[in-house]
N, C-alpha and C positions, 0 to 999 in steps of 0.2 A: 392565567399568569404563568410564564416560561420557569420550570421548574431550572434552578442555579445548580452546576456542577462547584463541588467541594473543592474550596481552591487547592487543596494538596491533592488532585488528583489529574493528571495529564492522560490522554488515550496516543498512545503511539503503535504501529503497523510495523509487520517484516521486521521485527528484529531479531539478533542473536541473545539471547540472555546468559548473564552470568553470575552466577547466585555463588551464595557462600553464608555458611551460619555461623554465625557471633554470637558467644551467651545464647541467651535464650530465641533470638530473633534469628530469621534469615531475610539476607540481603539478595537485591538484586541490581543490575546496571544493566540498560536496555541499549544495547548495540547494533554496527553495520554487520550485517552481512560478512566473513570472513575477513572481516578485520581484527580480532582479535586477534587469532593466532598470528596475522601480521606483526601487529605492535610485540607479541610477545618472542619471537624470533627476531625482533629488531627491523624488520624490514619496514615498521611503518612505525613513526614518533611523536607524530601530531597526535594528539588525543581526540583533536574536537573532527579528527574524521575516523576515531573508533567511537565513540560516544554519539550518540546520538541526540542525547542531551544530559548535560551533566548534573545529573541528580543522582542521587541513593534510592534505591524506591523498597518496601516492601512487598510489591505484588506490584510490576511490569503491564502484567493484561489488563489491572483493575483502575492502570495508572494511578496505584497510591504513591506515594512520593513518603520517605522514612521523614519520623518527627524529627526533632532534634534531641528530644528527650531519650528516645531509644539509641539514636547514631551517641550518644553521650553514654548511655548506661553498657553500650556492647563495642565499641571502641576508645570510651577513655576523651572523645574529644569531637569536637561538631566541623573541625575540618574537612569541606567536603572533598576537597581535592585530595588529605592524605589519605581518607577513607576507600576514596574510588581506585586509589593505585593498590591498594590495600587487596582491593576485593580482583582486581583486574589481572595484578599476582597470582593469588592464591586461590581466587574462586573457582567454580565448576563452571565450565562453558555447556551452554544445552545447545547442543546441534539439531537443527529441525530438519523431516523430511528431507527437503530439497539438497541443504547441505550434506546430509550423510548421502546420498546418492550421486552429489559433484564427487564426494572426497571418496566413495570405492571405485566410481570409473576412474578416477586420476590413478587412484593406487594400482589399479588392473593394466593400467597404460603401463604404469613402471617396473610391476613385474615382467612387463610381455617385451618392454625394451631392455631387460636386464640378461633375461635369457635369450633373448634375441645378438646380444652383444658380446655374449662370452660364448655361443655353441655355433658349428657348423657343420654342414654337407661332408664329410670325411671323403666321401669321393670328391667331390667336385674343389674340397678346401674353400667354399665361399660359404658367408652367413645365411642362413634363411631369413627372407620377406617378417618384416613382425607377422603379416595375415597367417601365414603357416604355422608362424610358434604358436598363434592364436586359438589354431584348428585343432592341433593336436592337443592344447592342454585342455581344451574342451573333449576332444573324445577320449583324454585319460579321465574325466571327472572332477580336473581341478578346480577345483572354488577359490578365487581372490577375497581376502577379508579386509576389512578397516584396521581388527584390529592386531595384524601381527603386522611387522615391518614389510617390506619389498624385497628385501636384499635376504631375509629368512624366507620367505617365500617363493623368492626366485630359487635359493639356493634346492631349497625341496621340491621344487617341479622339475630344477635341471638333472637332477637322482634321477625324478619318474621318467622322466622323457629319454635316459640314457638307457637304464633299465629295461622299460619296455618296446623300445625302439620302436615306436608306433610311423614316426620317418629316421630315415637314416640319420642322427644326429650323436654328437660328440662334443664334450667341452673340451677347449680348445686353445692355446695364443699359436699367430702368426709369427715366421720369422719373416722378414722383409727388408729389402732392397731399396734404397732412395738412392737415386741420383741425377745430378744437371749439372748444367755451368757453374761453376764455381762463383760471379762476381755474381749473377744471378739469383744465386742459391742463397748469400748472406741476408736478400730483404724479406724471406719465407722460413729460414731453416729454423728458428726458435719455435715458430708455430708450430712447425711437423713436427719436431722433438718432442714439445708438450704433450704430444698423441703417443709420443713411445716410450711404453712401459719399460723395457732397458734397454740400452744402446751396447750393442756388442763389440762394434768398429766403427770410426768415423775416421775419413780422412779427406783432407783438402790439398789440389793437384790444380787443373785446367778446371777437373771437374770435382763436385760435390760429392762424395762419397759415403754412405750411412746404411749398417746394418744396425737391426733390433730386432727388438716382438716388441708384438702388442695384442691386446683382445682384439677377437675379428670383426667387430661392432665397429671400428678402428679405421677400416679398412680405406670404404667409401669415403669416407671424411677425410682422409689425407689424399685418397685419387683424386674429390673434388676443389678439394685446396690445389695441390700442384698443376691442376687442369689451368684453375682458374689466377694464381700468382707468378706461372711459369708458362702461360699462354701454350698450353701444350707440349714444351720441349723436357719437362725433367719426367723422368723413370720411374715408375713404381711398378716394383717386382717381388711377389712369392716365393719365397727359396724353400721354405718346408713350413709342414705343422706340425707342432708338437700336441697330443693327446693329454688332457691334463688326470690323471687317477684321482680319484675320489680322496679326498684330506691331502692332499697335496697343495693344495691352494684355496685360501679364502675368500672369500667374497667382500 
C-alpha cells in the first residue's frame, strides 16, 4: 500500500527562501530565483511571479506548510496574503550558491565599469579598455566583495590604481567640444547634454555650439551618438583634462 504524503506538506525545487521569526516560530515563503529583491526595489509587482506558491510554510525543504494555529498565535491573524507581504518586507532573503556567485560577478562588472568611467591614460587623455582596469586591479590584489557597495569600492581601488601607478592612470573629467548644424543639432542635442556633467558655453548660430566636461567613460557614448544621429557631420572635440585630487570630488 503507497505510503500517503501529509496533506500540509508540498516538496518544491530551486527556490529562494525567505524566512523570518515571529514569537516563537520562524517563517518561511518558497521563492523565484532573484525575484525578490525585484518586487522589493519595485521592479516586479505581480506576486504570483515571486511566490512560487502562495503558502506560509515552516520548513520550505520539508515542504511543511505553517498551521493556522501558529500563523494566528505569531501574527495575530490567518490572513495569508497579509502574512506573506509581512514576511516578504521584513524577512531574511537566503541566497544560495548560484545566486551569490551571479550577484559578486555583477558587483565586480560594476566596479570595473566605475573606474573605468571616471580614470584615464593622462598621456594619451583617453579611458582605458574595462580588460586593463581589469588587469591592473588584479595585479594590485583587489578583491571585489558582495558586501560593500561599488561606488565604495571603485572609490578605493581608484586611490590604489593612482598611488601605485601600476599603468599610467589618473582620475579624471574631460572638457569637450560639440558641434554641427544647428537645424540638425535640435533632434540629438538633449541627448548629448544628458552625458554632460556641466555645460560651460552653449551657443546656437548656422551651427550648434557646446562646451562642458564630463567623466571620460562619457566619451564614446556621445562620439557613438553623434556618429550615428548626425550621420557623421557634427564635431566632437577634447580641449583639455582636468586631473581630479583626491577629496575633490565624490563619487
Amino acid at each position: 500500500m503507497p505510503i500517503q504524503q501529509p496533506s500540509n506538506q508540498i516538496k518544491l525545487t530551486n527556490v529562494s527562501l525567505v524566512r523570518m521569526r515571529k514569537g516563537k516560530r520562524r517563517f518561511e515563503l518558497a521563492c523565484y530565483q532573484n525575484k525578490v529583491q525585484d518586487w522589493r526595489s519595485g521592479v516586479e509587482t505581480d506576486l504570483d511571479e515571486v511566490l512560487q506558491i502562495p503558502n506560509v510554510f515552516l520548513n520550505v525543504s520539508k515542504g511543511q506548510v505553517a498551521p493556522n494555529e501558529d500563523l494566528k498565535a505569531s501574527f495575530g491573524t490567518t490572513d495569508t496574503d497579509k502574512i506573506i507581504l509581512e514576511i516578504l518586507k521584513k524577512g531574511e532573503l537566503q541566497v544560495g550558491e548560484k545566486e551569490r556567485h551571479a550577484k559578486l560577478q555583477q558587483q565586480h562588472a560594476t566596479v570595473i565599469d566605475l573606474v573605468a568611467s571616471k580614470c584615464v591614460n593622462p598621456s594619451t587623455k583617453r579611458p582605458y579598455p574595462t580588460t586593463i582596469i581589469e588587469k591592473a586591479l588584479a595585479e594590485l590584489g583587489i578583491s571585489i566583495t558582495a558586501n560593500k557597495s561599488p561606488k565604495a569600492q571603485a572609490l578605493d581601488a581608484i586611490k590604489q590604481l593612482v598611488a601605485k601607478q601600476i599603468i599610467p592612470i589618473a582620475r579624471a573629467r574631460m572638457r569637450i567640444r560639440v558641434f554641427g548644424n544647428a537645424k540638425e543639432a535640435k533632434k540629438y542635442r538633449d541627448t548629448v547634454v544628458a552625458l554632460i556633467e556641466e555645460i560651460e558655453d552653449e551657443n546656437w548660430s548656422q551651427e550648434w555650439d557646446c562646451v562642458g566636461f564630463i567623466e571620460p567613460g562619457k566619451y564614446r557614448e556621445i562620439g557613438d551618438l553623434l556618429r550615428n544621429e548626425s550621420k557623421g557631420r557634427a564635431n566632437l572635440e577634447v580641449l583639455d583634462i582636468a586631473v581630479i585630487q583626491e577629496g575633490e570630488e565624490a563619487l
